[in-house]
C-alpha positions as CSV (number, residue, x, y, z in Angstrom):
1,X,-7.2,-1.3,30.2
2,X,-8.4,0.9,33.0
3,X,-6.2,-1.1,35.8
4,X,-2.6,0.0,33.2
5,X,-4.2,3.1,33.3
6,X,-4.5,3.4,36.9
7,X,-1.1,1.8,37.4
8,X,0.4,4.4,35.6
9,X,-1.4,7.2,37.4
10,X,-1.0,6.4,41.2
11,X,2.8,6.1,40.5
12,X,3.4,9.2,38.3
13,X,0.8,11.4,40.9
14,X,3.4,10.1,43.9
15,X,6.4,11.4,41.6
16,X,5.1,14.5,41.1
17,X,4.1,14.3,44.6
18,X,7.2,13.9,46.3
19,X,9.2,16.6,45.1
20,X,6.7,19.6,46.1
21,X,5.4,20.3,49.8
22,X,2.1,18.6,49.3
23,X,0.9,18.1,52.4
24,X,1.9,21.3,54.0
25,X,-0.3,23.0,51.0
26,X,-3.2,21.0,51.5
27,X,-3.2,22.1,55.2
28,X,-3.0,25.6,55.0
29,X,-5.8,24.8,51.9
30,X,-8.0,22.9,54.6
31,X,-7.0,25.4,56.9
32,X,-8.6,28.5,54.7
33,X,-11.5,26.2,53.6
34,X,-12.9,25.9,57.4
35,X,-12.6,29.3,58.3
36,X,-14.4,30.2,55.2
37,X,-17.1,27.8,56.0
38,X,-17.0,29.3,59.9
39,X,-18.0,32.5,58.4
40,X,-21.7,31.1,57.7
41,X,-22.1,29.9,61.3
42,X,-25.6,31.1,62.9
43,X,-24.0,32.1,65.9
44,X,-23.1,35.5,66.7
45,X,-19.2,35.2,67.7
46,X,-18.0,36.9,64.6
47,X,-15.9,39.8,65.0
48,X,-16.5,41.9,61.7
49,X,-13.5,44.4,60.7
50,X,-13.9,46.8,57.6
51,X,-16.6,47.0,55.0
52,X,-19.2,44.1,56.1
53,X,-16.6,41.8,57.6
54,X,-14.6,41.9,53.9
55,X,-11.2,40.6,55.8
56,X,-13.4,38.3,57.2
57,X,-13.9,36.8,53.8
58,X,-10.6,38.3,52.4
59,X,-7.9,36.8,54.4
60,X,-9.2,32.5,54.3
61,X,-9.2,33.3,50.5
62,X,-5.9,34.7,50.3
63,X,-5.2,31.4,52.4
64,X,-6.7,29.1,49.9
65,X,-4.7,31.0,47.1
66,X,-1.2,30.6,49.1
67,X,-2.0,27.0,49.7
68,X,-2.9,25.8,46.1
69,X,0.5,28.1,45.4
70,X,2.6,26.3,47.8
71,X,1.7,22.9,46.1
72,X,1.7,23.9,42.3
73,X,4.7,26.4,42.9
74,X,6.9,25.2,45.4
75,X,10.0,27.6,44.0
76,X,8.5,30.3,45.7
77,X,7.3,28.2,49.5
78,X,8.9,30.4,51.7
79,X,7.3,33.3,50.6
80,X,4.0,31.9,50.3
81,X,4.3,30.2,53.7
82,X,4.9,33.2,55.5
83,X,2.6,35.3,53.9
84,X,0.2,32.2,54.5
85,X,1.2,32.2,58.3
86,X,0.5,36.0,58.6
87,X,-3.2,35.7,57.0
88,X,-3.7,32.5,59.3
89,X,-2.7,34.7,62.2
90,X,-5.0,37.7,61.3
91,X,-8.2,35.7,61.0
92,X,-7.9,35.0,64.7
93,X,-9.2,38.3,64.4
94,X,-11.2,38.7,61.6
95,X,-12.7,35.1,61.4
96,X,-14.3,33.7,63.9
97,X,-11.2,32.9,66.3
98,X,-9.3,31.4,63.2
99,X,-12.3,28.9,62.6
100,X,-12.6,28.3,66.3
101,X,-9.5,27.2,66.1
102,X,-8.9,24.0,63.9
103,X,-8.4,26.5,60.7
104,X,-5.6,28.7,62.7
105,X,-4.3,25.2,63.4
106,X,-4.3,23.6,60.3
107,X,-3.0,27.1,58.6
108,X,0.0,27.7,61.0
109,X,0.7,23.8,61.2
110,X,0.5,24.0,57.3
111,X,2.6,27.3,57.0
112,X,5.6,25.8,59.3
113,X,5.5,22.7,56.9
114,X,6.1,24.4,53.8
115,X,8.5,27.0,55.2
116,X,10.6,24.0,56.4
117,X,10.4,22.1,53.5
118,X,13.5,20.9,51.9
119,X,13.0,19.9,47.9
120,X,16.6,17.9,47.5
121,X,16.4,15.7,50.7
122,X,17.2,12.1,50.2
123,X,14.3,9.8,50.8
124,X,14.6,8.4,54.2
125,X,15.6,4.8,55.2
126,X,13.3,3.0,57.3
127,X,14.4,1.6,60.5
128,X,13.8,-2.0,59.1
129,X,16.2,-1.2,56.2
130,X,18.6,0.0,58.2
131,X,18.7,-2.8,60.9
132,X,18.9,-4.7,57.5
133,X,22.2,-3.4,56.4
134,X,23.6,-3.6,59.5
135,X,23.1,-7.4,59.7
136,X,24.2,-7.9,56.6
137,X,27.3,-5.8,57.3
138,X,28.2,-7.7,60.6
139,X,27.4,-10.4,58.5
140,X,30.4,-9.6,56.3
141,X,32.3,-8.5,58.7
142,X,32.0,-11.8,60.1
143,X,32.9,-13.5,56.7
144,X,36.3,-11.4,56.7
145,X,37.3,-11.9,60.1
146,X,36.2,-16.1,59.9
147,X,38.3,-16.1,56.8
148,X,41.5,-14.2,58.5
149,X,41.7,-16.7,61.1
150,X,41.9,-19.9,58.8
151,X,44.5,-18.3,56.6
152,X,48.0,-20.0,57.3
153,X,50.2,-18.1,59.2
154,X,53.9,-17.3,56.9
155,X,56.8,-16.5,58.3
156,X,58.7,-13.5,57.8
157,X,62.3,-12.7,56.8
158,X,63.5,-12.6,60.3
159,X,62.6,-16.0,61.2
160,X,59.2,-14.4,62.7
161,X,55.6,-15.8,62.3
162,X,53.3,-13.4,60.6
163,X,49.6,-13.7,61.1
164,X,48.6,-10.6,59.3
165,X,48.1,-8.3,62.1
166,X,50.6,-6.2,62.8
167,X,52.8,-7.3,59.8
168,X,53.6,-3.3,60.1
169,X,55.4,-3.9,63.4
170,X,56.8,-6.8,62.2
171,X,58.3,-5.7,58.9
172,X,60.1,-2.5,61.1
173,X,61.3,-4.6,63.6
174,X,63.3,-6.8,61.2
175,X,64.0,-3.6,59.1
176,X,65.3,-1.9,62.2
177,X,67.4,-5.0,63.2
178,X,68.5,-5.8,59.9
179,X,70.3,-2.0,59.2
180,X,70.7,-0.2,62.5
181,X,73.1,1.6,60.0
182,X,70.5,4.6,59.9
183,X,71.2,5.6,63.2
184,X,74.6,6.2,63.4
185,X,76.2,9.0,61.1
């Protein structure tokens, strides 16, 4: 009973999943989590602005907040991804270098995701699909033209032989030869 459970939830998580930017919120999440956890580093690099280094503590939580936002409210992504880009740019200040670093990374990186995020994309084709269809096309296209060439040739009114190309020429040269009467007045 636990595997139709399971079955059920790995499939209905990706769902949900796919039409929200995920990723990008668990980044600039990850990204606010490691600055936060910068903050209790023993060494003395910290650069502390305001009341006891409160924007210190402040602006990685506000990042935590936009990222969790971005994932369980992707309506309103490009707001929270700039505002999530701006507090990921201020703890470069404020935060140890932006969590020396990887959590200014994995903010911005995060931020950029979700502002670029499009919610009704279709689903992309892999390259091994796609080189599929197009064998299969050529395939047909193969069929068609095989089948063209074994089709008996018929002749047309003028006394012609019609092989199916250019039947257009064909039927307006004997249409032309037939009734020049069009071209006099």
């Amino acid at each position: 009973m636990s595997a139709d459970i399971r079955q059920g939830v790995r499939p209905a998580f990706r769902a949900w999943r796919a039409h929200r930017p995920y990723l990008a919120g668990v980044l600039l999440t990850l990204g606010g989590a490691e600055i936060l956890v910068t903050m209790k580093v023993s060494l003395k690099v910290v650069l502390h602005i305001g009341m006891q280094g409160l924007a210190g503590y402040l602006l990685p939580s506000l990042m935590i907040v936009c990222g969790l936002l971005i994932i369980f409210n992707p309506a309103q992504r490009l707001f929270y991804s700039i505002v999530g880009v701006l507090l990921t740019l201020g703890t470069w200040v404020t935060s140890n270098l932006g969590g020396f670093f990887v959590g200014l990374t994995l903010g911005v990186v995060g931020s950029c995701m979700a502002f670029g995020w499009l919610p009704d994309q279709e689903p992309k084709v892999s390259r091994r699909q796609r080189r599929k269809i197009k064998r299969e096309r050529k395939a047909v296209m193969a069929a068609q033209t095989a089948a063209e060439s074994t089709a008996p040739a018929t002749t047309t009114d003028d006394g012609q032989e019609d092989t199916g190309e250019g039947s257009l020429r064909g039927s307006m040269r004997s249409s032309t030869a037939d009734s020049p009467s069009h071209l006099t007045t």
